[in-house]
Structures are given as structure tokens and as C-alpha cells.
Backbone bond lengths (Angstrom), bond angles and torsions (degrees), N, CA, C in turn:
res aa  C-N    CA-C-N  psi(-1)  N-CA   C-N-CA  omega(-1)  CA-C   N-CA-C  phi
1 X - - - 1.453 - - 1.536 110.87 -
2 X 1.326 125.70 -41.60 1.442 137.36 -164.63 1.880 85.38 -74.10
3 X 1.046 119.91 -62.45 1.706 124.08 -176.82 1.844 107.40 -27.09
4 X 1.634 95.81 -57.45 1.004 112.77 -156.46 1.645 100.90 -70.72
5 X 1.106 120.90 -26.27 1.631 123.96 178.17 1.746 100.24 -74.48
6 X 1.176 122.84 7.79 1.950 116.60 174.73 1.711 98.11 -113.99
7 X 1.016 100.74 36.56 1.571 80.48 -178.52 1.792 113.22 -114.41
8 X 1.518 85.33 95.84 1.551 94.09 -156.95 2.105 96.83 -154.44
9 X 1.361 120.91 158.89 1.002 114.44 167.62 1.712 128.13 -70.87
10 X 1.668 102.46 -21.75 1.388 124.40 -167.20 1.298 94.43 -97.53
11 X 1.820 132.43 10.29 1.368 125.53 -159.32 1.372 118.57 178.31
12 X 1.354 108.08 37.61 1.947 121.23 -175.94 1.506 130.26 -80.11
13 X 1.334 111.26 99.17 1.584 124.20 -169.12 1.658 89.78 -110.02
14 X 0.956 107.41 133.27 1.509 120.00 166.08 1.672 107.62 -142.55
15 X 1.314 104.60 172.54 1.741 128.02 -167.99 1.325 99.04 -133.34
16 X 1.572 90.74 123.66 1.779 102.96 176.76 1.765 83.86 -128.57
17 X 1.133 110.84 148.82 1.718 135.44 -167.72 1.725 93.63 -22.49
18 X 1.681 97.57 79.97 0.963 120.64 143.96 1.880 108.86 83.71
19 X 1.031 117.59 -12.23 0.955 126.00 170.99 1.917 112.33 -104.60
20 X 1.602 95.05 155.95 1.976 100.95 -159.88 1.400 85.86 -115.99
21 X 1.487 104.37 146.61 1.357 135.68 177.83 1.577 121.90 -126.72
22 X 1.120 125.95 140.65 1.656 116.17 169.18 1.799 84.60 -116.87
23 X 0.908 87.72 123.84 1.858 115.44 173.06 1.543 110.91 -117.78
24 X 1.278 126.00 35.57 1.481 135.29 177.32 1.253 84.28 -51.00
25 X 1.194 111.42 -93.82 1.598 149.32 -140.45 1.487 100.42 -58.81
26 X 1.325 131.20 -10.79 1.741 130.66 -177.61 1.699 92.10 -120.33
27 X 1.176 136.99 9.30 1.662 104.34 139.39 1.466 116.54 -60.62
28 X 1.381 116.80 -72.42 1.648 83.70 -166.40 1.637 130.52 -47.14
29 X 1.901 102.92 -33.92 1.537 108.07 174.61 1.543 112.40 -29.42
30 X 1.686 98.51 -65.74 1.378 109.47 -157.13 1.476 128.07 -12.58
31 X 1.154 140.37 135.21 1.493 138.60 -177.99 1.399 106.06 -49.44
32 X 1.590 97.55 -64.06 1.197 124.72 -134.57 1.879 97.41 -91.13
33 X 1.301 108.78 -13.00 1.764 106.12 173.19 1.748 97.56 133.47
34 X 1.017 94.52 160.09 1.589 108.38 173.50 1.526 111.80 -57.24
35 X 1.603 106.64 -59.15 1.123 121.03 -174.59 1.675 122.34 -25.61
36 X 1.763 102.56 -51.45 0.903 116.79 174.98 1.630 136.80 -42.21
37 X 1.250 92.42 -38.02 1.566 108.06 177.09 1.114 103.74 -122.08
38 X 1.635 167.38 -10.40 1.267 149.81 125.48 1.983 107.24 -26.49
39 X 1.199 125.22 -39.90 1.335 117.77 161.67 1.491 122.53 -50.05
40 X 1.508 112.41 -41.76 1.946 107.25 -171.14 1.519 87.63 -98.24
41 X 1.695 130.52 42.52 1.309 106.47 159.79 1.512 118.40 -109.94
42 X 1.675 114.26 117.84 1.366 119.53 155.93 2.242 86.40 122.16
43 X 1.495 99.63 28.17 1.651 81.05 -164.09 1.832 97.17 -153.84
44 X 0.870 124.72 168.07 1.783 115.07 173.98 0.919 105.08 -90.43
45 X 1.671 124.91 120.14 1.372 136.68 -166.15 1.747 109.61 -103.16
46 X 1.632 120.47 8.43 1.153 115.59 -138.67 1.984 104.06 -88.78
47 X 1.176 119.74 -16.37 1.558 127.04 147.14 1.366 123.91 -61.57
48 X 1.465 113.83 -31.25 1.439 101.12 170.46 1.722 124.88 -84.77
49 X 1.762 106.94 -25.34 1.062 118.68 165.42 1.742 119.79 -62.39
50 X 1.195 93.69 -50.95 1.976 92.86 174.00 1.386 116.27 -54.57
51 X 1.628 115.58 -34.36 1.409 89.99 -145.37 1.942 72.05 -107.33
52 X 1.465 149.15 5.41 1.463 112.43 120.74 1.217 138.12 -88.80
53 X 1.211 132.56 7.63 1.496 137.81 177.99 1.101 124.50 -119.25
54 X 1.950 111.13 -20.77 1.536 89.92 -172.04 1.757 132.51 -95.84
55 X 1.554 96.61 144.71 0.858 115.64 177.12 1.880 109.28 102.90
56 X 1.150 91.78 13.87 1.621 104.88 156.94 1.618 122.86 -106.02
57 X 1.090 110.78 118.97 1.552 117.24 -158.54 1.709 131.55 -63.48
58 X 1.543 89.87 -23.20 1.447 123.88 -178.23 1.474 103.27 -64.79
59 X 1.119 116.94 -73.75 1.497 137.27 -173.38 1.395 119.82 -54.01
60 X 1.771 104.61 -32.89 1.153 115.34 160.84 1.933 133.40 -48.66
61 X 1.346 73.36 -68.55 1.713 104.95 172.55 1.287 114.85 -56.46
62 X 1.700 117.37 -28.67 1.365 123.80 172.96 1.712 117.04 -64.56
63 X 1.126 97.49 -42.08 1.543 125.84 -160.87 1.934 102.20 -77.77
64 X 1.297 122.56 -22.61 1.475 137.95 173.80 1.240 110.37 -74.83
65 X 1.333 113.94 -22.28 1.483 105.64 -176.47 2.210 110.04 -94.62
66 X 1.098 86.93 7.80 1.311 92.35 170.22 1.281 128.81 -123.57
67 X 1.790 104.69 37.87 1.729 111.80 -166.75 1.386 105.37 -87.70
68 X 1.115 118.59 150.12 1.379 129.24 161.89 1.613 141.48 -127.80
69 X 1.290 89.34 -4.22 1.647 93.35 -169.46 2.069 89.59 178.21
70 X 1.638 86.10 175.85 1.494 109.30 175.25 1.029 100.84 -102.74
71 X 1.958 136.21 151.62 1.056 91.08 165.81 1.988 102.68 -109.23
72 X 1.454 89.24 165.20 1.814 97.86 -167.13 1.405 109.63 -97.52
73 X 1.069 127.56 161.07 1.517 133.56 -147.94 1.957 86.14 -114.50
């Protein structure tokens, strides 16, 4: 529920396998466009992340530096 209250451009928390991220600050970064990640904001993004990132190491490692929490059931 708390995830789901960031789902905003001024305020992007997303869930990748189970773990919470604030990814504000990497929309504009993003390679690949804003778009991309204004979609996994405020929601569990972790199917859309695998099936473009996983198992690419880069993206991974990128994505760690924006941890914040577990998320709790």
C-alpha cells in the first residue's frame, strides 16, 4: 500500500522481486526513455523488469543503488 502511494513522477517507488526502490531520480537517467520507468511507478514492476533486463548485469547493479526497503506483506 505505502509503494502504491509513490506512484507519481515527483515520487516513484517501485518493487522488483520483492525488494522496494525509489527510482525518482533515474527517469530522466533512464537509457531507454522516461516512459519506461514512469510505468513501474507506485506498482510491482518485477515481470516487466525480467523479461527486459534479466540476467543482464548492468541494469542489475544499476537498479541496487536505488534500494530502500523490503517489501513487507
Amino acid at each position: 500500500a505505502e509503494v502504491a502511494q509513490h506512484g507519481t513522477p515527483a515520487s516513484c517507488y517501485t518493487v522488483v522481486q520483492g525488494t522496494v526502490y525509489d527510482v525518482t531520480t533515474w527517469i530522466a537517467q533512464h537509457p531507454g526513455g522516461e516512459k519506461a520507468i514512469l510505468g513501474m511507478c507506485g506498482k510491482d514492476a518485477t515481470s516487466a523488469f525480467v523479461k527486459k533486463h534479466g540476467g543482464q548485469p548492468k541494469p542489475e547493479e544499476e537498479l541496487k543503488n536505488f534500494k530502500i526497503g523490503t517489501l513487507s506483506q
